[in-house]
N, C-alpha and C positions, 0 to 999 in steps of 0.2 A: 523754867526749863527742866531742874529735876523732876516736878511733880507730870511732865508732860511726858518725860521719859520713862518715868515709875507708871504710866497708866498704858504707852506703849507694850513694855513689859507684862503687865496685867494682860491683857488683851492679845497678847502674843503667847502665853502659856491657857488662855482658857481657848485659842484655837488649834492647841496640840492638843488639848485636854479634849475637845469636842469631837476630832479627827480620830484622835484613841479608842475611844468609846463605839465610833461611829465605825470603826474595824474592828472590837470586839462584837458590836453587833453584829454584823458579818458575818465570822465566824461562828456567832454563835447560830445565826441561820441557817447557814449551810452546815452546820453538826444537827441540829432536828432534822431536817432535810433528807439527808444520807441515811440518817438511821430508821426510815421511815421507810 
């Protein structure tokens, strides 16, 4: 039960982690973009 919860956990920070990333790439598209 812990170890099912501890990998919830896991798997619930590496889909903020992917999300984060996936809007500084974003950003960082539309900054080349603009400055073009």
């Amino acid at each position: 039960m812990i170890q099912n919860r501890k990998l919830l956990t896991g798997i619930r920070k590496f889909l903020h982690f992917s999300i984060d990333s996936l809007g500084l790439l974003k950003i960082f598209w539309v900054a080349i973009f603009s400055s073009h």
